[in-house]
C-alpha beads as a LAMMPS data file, in Angstrom:
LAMMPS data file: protein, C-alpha beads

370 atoms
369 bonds

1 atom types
1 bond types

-500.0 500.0 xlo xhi
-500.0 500.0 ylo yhi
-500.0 500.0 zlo zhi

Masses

1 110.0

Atoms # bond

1 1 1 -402.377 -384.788 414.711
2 1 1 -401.080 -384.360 418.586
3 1 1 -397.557 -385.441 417.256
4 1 1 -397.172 -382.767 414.774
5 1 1 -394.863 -379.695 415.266
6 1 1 -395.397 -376.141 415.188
7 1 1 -393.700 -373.475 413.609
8 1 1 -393.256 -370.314 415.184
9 1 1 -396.400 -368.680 413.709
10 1 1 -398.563 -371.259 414.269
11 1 1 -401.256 -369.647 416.717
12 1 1 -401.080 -366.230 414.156
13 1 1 -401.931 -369.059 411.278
14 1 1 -405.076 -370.194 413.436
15 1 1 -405.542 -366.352 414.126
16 1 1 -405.527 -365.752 410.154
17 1 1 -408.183 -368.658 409.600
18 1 1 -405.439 -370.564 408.069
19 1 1 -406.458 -374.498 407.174
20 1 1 -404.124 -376.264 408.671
21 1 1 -402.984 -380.002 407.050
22 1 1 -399.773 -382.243 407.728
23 1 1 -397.047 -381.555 406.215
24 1 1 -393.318 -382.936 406.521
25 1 1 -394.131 -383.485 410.570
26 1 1 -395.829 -380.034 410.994
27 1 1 -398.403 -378.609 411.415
28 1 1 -399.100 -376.018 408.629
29 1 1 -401.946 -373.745 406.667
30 1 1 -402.499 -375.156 402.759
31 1 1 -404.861 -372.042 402.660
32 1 1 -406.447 -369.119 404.203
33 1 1 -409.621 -367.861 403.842
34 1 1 -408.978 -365.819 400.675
35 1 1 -407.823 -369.476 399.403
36 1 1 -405.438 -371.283 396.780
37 1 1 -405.834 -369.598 393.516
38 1 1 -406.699 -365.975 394.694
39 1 1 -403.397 -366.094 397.256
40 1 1 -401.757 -367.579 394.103
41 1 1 -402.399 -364.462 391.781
42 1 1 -401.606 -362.150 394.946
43 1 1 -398.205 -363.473 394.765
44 1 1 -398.336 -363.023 391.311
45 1 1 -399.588 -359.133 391.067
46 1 1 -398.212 -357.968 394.235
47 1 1 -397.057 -359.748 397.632
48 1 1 -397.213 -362.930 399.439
49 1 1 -395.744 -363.994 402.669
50 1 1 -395.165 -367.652 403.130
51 1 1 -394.813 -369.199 406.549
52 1 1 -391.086 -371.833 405.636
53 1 1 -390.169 -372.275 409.729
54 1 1 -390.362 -376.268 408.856
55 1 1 -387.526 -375.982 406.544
56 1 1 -384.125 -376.683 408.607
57 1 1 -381.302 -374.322 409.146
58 1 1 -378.008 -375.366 409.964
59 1 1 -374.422 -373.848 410.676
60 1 1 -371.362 -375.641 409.070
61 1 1 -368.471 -374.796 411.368
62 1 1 -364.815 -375.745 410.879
63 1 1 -361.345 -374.931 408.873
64 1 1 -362.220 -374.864 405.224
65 1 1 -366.058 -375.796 405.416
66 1 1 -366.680 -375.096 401.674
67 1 1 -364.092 -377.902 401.258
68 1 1 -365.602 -380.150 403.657
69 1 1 -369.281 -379.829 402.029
70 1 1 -368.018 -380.701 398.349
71 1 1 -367.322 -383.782 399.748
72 1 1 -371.097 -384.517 400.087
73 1 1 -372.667 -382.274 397.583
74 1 1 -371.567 -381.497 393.592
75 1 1 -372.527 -377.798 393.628
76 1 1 -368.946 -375.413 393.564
77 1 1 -368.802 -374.723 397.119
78 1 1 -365.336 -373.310 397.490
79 1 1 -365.836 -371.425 394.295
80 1 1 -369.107 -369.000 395.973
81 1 1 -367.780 -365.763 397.057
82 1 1 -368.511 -364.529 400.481
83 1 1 -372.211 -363.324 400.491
84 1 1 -373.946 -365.181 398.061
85 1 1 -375.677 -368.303 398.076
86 1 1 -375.866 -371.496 395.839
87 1 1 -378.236 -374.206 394.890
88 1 1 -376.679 -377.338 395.563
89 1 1 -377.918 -381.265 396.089
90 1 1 -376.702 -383.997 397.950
91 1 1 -375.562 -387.089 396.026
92 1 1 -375.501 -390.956 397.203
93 1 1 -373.265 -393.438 395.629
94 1 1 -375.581 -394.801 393.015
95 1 1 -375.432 -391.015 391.817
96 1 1 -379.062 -391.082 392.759
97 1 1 -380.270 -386.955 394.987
98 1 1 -380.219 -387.474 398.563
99 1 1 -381.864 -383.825 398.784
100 1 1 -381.337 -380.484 397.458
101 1 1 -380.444 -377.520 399.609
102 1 1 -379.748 -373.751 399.511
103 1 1 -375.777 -372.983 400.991
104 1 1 -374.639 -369.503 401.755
105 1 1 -371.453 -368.114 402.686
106 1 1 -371.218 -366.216 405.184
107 1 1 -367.665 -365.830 405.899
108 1 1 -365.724 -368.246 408.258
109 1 1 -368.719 -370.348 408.300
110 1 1 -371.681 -371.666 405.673
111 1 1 -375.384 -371.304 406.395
112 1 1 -377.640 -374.375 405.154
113 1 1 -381.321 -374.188 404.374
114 1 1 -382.500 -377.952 403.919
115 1 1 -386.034 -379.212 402.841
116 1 1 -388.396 -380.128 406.228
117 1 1 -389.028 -383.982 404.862
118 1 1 -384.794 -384.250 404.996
119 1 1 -383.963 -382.554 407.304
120 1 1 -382.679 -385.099 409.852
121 1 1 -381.570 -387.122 407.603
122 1 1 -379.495 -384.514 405.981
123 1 1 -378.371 -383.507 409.676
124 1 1 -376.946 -387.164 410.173
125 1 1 -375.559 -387.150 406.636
126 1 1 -373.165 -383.827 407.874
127 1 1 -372.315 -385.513 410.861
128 1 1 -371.651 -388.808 410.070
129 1 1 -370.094 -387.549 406.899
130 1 1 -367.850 -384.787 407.781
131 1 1 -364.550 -385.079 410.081
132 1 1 -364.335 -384.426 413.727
133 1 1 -362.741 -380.667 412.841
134 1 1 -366.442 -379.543 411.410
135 1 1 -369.155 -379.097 413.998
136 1 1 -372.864 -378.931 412.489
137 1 1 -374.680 -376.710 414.364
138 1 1 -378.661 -377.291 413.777
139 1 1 -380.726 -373.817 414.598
140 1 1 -384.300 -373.145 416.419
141 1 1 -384.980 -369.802 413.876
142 1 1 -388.492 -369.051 411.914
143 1 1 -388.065 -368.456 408.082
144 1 1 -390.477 -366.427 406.033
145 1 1 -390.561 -366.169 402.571
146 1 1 -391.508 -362.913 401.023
147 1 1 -392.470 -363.303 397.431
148 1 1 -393.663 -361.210 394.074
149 1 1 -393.103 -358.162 392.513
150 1 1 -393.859 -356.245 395.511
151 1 1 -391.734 -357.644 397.882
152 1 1 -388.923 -354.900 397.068
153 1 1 -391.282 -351.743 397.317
154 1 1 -391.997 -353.248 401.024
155 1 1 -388.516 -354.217 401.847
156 1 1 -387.403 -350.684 400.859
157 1 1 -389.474 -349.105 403.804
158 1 1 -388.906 -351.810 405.865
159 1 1 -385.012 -352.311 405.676
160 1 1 -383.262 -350.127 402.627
161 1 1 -380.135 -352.183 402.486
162 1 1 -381.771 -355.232 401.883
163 1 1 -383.112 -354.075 398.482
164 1 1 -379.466 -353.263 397.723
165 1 1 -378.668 -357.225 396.962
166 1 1 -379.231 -359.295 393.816
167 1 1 -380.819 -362.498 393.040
168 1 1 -378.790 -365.328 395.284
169 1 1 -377.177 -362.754 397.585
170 1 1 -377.510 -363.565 401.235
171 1 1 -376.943 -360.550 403.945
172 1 1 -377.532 -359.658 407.538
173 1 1 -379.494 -357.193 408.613
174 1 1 -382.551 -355.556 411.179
175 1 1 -386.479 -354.892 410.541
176 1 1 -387.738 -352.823 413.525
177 1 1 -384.578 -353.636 415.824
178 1 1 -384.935 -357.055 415.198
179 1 1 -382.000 -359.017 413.999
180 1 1 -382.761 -360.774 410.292
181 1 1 -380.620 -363.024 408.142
182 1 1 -381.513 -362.496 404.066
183 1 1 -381.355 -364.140 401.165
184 1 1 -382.764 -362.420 397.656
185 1 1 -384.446 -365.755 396.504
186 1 1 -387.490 -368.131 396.733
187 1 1 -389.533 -370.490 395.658
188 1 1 -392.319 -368.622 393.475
189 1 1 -390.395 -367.819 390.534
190 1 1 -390.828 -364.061 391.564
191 1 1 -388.651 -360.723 392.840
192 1 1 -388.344 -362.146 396.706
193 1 1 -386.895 -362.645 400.471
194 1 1 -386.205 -365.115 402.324
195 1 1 -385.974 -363.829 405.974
196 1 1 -384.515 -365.934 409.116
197 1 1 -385.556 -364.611 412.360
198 1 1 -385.138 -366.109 416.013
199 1 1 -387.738 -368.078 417.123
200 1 1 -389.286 -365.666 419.524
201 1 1 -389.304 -363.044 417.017
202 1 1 -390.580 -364.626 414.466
203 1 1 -394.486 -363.608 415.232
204 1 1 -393.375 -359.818 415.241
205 1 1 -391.257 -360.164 412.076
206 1 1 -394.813 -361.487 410.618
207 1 1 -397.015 -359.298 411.491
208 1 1 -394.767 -356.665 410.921
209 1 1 -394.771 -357.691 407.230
210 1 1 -398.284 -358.430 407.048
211 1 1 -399.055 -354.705 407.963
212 1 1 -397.693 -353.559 404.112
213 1 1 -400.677 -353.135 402.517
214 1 1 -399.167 -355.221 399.520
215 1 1 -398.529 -358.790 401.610
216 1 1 -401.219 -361.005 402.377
217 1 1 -400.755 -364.686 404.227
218 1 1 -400.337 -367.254 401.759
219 1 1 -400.409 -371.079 402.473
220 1 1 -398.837 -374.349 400.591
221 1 1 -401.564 -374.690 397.816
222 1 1 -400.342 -371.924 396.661
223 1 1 -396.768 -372.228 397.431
224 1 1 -396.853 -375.090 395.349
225 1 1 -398.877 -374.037 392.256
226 1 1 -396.416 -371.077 391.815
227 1 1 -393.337 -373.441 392.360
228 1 1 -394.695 -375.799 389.578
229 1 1 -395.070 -372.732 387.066
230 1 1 -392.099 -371.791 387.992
231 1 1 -390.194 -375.311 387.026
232 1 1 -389.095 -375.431 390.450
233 1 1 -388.598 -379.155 391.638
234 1 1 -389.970 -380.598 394.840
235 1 1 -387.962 -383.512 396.777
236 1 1 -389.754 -385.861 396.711
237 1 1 -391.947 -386.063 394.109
238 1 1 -389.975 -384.449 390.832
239 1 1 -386.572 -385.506 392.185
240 1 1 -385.351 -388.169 394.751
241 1 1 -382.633 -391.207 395.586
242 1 1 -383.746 -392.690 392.058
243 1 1 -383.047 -389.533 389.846
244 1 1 -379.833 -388.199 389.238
245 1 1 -379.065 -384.695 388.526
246 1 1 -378.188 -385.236 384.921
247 1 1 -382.480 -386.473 384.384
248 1 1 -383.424 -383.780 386.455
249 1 1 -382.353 -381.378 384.287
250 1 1 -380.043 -380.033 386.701
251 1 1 -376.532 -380.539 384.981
252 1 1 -376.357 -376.859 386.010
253 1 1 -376.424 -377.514 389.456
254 1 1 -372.785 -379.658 388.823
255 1 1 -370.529 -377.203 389.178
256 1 1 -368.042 -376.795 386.501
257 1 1 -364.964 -377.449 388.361
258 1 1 -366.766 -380.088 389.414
259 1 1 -367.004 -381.992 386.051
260 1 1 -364.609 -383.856 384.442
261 1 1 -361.408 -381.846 383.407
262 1 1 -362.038 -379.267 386.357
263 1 1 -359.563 -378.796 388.936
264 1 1 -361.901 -380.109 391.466
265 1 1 -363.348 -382.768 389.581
266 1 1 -365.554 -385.499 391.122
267 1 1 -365.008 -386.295 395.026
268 1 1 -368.491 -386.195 395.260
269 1 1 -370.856 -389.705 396.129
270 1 1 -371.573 -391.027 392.657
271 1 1 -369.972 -388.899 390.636
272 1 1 -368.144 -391.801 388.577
273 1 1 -371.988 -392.133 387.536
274 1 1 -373.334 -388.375 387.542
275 1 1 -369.986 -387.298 385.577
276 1 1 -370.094 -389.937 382.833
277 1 1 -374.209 -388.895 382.183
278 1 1 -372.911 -385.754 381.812
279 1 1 -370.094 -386.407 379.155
280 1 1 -372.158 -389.628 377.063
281 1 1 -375.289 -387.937 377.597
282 1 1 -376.614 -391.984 377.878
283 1 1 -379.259 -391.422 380.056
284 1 1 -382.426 -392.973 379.117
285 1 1 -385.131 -390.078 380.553
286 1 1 -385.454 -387.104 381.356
287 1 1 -387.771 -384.287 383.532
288 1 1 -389.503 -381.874 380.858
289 1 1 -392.590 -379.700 381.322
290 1 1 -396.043 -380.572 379.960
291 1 1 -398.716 -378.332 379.341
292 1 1 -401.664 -379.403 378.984
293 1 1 -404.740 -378.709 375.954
294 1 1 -407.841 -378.716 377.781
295 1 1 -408.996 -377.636 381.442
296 1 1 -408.741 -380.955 383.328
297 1 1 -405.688 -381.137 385.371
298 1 1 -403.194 -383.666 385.462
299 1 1 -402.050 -384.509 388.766
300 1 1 -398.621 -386.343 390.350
301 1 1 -398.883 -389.994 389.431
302 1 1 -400.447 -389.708 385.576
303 1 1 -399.123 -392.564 383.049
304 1 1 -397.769 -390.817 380.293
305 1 1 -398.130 -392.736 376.756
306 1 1 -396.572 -391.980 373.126
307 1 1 -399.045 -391.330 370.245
308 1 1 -398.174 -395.195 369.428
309 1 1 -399.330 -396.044 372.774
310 1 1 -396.550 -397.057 374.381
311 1 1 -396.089 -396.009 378.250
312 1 1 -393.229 -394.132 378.239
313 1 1 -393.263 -392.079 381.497
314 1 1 -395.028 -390.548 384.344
315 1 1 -396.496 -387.049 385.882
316 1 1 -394.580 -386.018 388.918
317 1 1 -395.894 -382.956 389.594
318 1 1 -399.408 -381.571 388.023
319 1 1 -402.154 -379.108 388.560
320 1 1 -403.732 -376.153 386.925
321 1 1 -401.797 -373.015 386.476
322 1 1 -403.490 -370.035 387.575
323 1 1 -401.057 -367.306 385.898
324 1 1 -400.472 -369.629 382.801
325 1 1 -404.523 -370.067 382.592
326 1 1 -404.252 -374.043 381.699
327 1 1 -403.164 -377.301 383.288
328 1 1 -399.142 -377.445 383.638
329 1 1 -397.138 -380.817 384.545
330 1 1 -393.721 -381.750 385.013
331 1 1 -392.825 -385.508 384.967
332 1 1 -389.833 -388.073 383.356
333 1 1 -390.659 -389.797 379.679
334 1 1 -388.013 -391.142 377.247
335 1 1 -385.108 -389.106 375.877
336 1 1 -386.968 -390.280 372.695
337 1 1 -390.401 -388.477 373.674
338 1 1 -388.528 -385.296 375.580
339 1 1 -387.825 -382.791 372.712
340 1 1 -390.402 -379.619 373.001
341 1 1 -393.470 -380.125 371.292
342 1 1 -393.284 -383.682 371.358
343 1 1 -397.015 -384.575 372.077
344 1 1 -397.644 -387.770 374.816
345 1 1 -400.382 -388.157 376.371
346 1 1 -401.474 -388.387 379.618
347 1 1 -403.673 -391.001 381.719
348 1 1 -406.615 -389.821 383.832
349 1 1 -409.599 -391.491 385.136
350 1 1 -409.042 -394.386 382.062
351 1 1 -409.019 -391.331 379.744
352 1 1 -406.044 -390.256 377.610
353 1 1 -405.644 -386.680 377.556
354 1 1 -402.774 -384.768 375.468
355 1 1 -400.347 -382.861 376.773
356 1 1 -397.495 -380.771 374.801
357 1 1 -393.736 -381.231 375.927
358 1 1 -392.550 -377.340 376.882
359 1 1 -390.018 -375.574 378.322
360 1 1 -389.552 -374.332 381.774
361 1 1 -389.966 -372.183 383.648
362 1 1 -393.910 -371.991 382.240
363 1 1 -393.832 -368.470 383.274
364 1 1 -391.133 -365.538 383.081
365 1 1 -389.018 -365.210 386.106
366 1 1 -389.001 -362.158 388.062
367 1 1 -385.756 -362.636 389.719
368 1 1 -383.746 -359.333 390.675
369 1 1 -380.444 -359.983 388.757
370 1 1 -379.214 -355.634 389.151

Bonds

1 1 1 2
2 1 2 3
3 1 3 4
4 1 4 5
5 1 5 6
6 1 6 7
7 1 7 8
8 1 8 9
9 1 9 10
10 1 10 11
11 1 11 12
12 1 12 13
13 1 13 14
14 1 14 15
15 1 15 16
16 1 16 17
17 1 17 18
18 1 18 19
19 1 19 20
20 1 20 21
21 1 21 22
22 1 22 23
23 1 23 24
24 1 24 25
25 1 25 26
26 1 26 27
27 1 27 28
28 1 28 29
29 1 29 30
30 1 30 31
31 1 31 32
32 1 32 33
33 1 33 34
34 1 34 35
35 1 35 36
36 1 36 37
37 1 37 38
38 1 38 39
39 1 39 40
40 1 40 41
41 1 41 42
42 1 42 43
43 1 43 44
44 1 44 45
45 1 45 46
46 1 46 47
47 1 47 48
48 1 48 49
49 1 49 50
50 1 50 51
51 1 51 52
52 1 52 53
53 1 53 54
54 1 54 55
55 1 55 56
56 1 56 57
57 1 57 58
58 1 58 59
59 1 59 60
60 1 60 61
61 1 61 62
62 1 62 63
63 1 63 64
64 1 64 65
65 1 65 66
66 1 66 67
67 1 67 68
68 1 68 69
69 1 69 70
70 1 70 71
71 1 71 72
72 1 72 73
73 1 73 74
74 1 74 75
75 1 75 76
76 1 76 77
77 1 77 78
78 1 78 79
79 1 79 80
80 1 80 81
81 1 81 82
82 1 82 83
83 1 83 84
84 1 84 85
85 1 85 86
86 1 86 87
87 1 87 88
88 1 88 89
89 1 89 90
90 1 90 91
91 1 91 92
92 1 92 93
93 1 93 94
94 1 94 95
95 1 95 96
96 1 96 97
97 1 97 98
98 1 98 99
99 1 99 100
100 1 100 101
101 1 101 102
102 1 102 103
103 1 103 104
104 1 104 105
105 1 105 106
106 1 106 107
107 1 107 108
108 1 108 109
109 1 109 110
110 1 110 111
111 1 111 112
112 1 112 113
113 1 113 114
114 1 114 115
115 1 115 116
116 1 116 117
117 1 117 118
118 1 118 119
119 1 119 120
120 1 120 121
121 1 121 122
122 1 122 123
123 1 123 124
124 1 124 125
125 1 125 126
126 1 126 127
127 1 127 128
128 1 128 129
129 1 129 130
130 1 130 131
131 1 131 132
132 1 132 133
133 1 133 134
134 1 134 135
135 1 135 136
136 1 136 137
137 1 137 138
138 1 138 139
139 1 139 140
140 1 140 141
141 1 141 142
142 1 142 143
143 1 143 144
144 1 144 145
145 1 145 146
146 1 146 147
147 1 147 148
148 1 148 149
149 1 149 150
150 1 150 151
151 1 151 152
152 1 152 153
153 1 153 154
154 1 154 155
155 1 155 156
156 1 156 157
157 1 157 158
158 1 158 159
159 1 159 160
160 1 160 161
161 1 161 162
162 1 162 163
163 1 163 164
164 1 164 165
165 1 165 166
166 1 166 167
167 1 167 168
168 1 168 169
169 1 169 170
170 1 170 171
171 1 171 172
172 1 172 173
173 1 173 174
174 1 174 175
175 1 175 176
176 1 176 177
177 1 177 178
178 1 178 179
179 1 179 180
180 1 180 181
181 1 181 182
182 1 182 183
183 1 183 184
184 1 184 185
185 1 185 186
186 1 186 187
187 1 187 188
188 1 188 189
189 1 189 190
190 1 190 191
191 1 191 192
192 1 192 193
193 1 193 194
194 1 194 195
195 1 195 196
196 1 196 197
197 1 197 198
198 1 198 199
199 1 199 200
200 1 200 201
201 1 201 202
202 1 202 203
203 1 203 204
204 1 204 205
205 1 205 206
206 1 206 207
207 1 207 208
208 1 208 209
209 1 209 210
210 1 210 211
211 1 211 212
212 1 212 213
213 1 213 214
214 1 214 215
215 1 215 216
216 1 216 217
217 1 217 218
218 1 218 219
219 1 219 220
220 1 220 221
221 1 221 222
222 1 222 223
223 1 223 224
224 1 224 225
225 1 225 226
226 1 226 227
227 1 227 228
228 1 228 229
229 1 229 230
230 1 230 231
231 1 231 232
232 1 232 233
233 1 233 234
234 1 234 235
235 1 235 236
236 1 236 237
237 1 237 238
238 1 238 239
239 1 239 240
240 1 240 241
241 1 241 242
242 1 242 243
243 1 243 244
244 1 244 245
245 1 245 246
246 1 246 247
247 1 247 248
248 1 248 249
249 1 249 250
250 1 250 251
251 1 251 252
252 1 252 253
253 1 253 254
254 1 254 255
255 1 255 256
256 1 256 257
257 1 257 258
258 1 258 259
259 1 259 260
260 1 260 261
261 1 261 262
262 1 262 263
263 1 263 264
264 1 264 265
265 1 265 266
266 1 266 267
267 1 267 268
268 1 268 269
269 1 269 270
270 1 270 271
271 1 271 272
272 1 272 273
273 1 273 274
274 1 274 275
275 1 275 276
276 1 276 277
277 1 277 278
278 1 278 279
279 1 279 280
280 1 280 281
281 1 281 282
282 1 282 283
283 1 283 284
284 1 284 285
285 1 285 286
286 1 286 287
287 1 287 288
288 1 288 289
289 1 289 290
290 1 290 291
291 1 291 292
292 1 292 293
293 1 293 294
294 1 294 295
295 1 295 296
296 1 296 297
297 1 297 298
298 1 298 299
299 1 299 300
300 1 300 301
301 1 301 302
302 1 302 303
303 1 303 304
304 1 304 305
305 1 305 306
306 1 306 307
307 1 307 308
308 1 308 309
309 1 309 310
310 1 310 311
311 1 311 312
312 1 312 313
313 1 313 314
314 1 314 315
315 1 315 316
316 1 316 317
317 1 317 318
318 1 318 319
319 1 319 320
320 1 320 321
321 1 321 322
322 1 322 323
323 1 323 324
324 1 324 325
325 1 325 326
326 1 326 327
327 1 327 328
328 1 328 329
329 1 329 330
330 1 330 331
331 1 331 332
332 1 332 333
333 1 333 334
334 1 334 335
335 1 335 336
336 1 336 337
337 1 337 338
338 1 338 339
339 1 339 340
340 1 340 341
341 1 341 342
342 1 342 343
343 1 343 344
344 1 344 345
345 1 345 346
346 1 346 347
347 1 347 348
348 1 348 349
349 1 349 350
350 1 350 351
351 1 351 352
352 1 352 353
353 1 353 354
354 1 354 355
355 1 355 356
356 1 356 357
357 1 357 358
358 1 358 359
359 1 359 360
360 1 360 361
361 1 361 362
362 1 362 363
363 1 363 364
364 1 364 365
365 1 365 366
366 1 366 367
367 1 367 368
368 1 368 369
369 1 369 370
C-alpha cells in the first residue's frame, strides 16, 4: 500500500470517510460512507462528483498534430473542429485496442485524457511513435468529474459559460478565479463535466463543488455501476489488445474517412484487419448487453452457454443495476447467439442462470446535445 499514489484530493477523501482500495497504482475511495448504491442513485436523481486525478493528461504539441495522432489511433482526428472533443482508441498491428482515450482540440495543440492502467504505456506509445517535430507533453493537473442531471443547475451558478456547451464540447474557463479546462462529457451516462484543474487547486475546486447542495462525493463502486448501465466499456475488462473495435461494437469509433473509400483511409496499426471486419462483417463475436431474470448478479468472468449447452462466450463486465432494478452484464458470445433477445445463459456458483441479450445503453442517456 506505501507504493501507491495519491491524487490531489486524497487527504479530503480520508476527510470524507472515503474507503480507500488500489486502483490502477493509486490510491482511491470505492465508497463513502453514504456507500455504493445510494451514491449511485444520487448521481442518478441529482449530482455526483467523482474524484478522476489518476486518469493521465497529456499535451500533443507540433505542426499538424491531428495528423500525427491518426497515425496511432482510427478516430477522425483532423476532421474535429476546434473545441470539441472525440472518442478515439489506439490500435496495434494485429488490429487488436491498445487503449481508448478522449482527444480534444484545442487549437494549435490537442489535449489527451488517457485511462490510469495505460497511461505510461500510452505515453511511450506517443513518443516512440510520433516524429521528432511532435513533443508530448505529460501534465501534473487533478480531474473531477461532475455527473447527473444536476450538474448544469450547479455549473450555471458556478461558471455560466460553461453551461453554454454541448455534449463533447471542450472549453476553458474559471470557477472562483481559478483557472479550469472543460469538457461536457463523462462516464455515467448522465448531463455532466469533466473539470481539469492544477494540482494545487484541485482541493479548492472540490470543495467548492461539494458546497452545491445537489453534489455529494461519490467513489468507484459507483462510478462503475453507472458506467455499466450506461454501456460504457472499461479497458481492460470489456475491451483490450485481443478485441478489435469492430467486436466491441465500436465501428463508430472508426471514423468514416477512415474506412475504406475515405480520403484518409487506413494508416492506422491494423487497419488492413479492423477495415476488412468492417466491410465482410466476418467476425466471429461480438460485445452485447445481458440483462439478467432474477436478482443474483452476474459478475466479470461468468461462462456464458447456449440453450443447447454449448459455451459460447463470457461476462466481462456484471453487477446489479441500481436504476435498471435487476442484474445487467456486458460480455462477447457468438455472432450466432448476439441478436437481442437471444437467451444464453450464464454460469455462477455451478448454477446456470438466464440472461436476455439487450441493447445498450440499459438506461436512457442524459447527454446535453442543445
Amino acid at each position: 500500500m506505501s507504493d501507491l499514489k495519491h491524487t490531489p484530493l486524497h487527504g479530503l477523501h480520508l476527510e470524507l470517510g472515503g474507503k480507500m482500495v488500489p486502483f490502477a497504482g493509486y490510491d482511491m475511495p470505492v465508497q463513502y460512507p453514504l456507500g455504493v448504491k445510494k451514491e449511485h442513485e444520487h448521481t442518478r436523481a441529482a449530482c455526483g462528483l467523482f474524484d478522476v486525478s489518476h486518469m493521465g493528461q497529456v499535451l500533443l504539441h507540433g505542426p499538424r498534430p491531428a495528423e500525427a495522432l491518426e497515425t496511432l489511433v482510427c478516430a477522425d482526428i483532423v476532421g474535429l473542429p476546434e473545441g470539441m472533443q472525440r472518442y478515439a482508441l489506439f490500435t496495434g498491428q494485429e488490429g487488436g485496442i491498445l487503449d481508448d482515450l478522449m482527444v480534444a482540440n484545442v487549437g494549435d495543440h490537442l489535449y489527451l485524457v488517457v485511462n490510469a492502467a495505460c497511461k505510461d504505456q500510452d505515453i511511450a506509445l506517443l513518443e516512440i511513435g510520433l516524429d521528432a517535430e511532435h513533443r508530448v507533453e505529460v501534465l501534473d493537473r487533478g480531474l473531477l468529474a461532475l455527473q447527473g442531471p444536476q450538474a448544469a443547475s450547479v455549473m450555471q451558478r458556478l461558471c455560466p459559460p460553461a453551461c453554454e456547451m454541448v455534449f463533447m464540447q471542450h472549453g476553458r474557463f474559471q470557477i472562483d478565479d481559478i483557472p479550469v479546462w472543460v469538457s461536457r462529457s463523462g462516464y455515467t451516462g448522465e448531463d455532466g463535466f469533466e473539470i481539469s484543474v492544477a494540482a494545487d487547486q484541485a482541493e479548492a475546486l472540490a470543495r467548492r463543488l461539494l458546497a452545491e447542495d445537489e453534489v455529494e462525493a461519490i467513489g468507484l463502486g459507483a462510478r462503475d455501476s453507472l458506467r455499466l448501465e450506461a454501456g460504457l466499456c472499461l479497458y481492460g475488462h470489456d475491451i483490450d489488445t485481443e478485441t478489435t473495435p469492430v467486436e466491441a461494437g465500436l465501428i463508430w469509433a472508426i471514423g468514416k474517412p477512415r474506412r475504406r473509400g475515405g480520403e484518409r483511409q487506413g494508416g492506422f496499426p491494423g487497419a488492413d484487419l479492423i477495415l476488412h471486419q468492417v466491410e465482410k462483417k466476418d467476425h466471429q463475436r461480438k460485445r452485447v448487453g445481458l440483462l439478467g431474470d432474477g436478482r443474483a448478479p452476474v459478475r466479470e468472468g461468468a461462462e456464458l452457454f447456449s440453450s443447447d449447452d454449448i459455451s459460447i462466450g463470457v461476462v466481462t463486465s456484471g453487477g446489479f443495476g441500481p436504476s435498471v432494478g435487476q442484474p445487467v452484464a456486458m460480455g462477447y458470445v457468438t455472432i450466432e447467439n448476439a441478436e437481442i433477445g437471444t437467451t444464453v445463459y450464464a454460469e455462477v456458483r455451478g448454477k446456470r442462470l438466464p440472461m436476455t441479450v439487450s441493447k445498450m445503453p440499459f438506461v436512457e442517456p442524459g447527454y446535453f446535445r442543445g
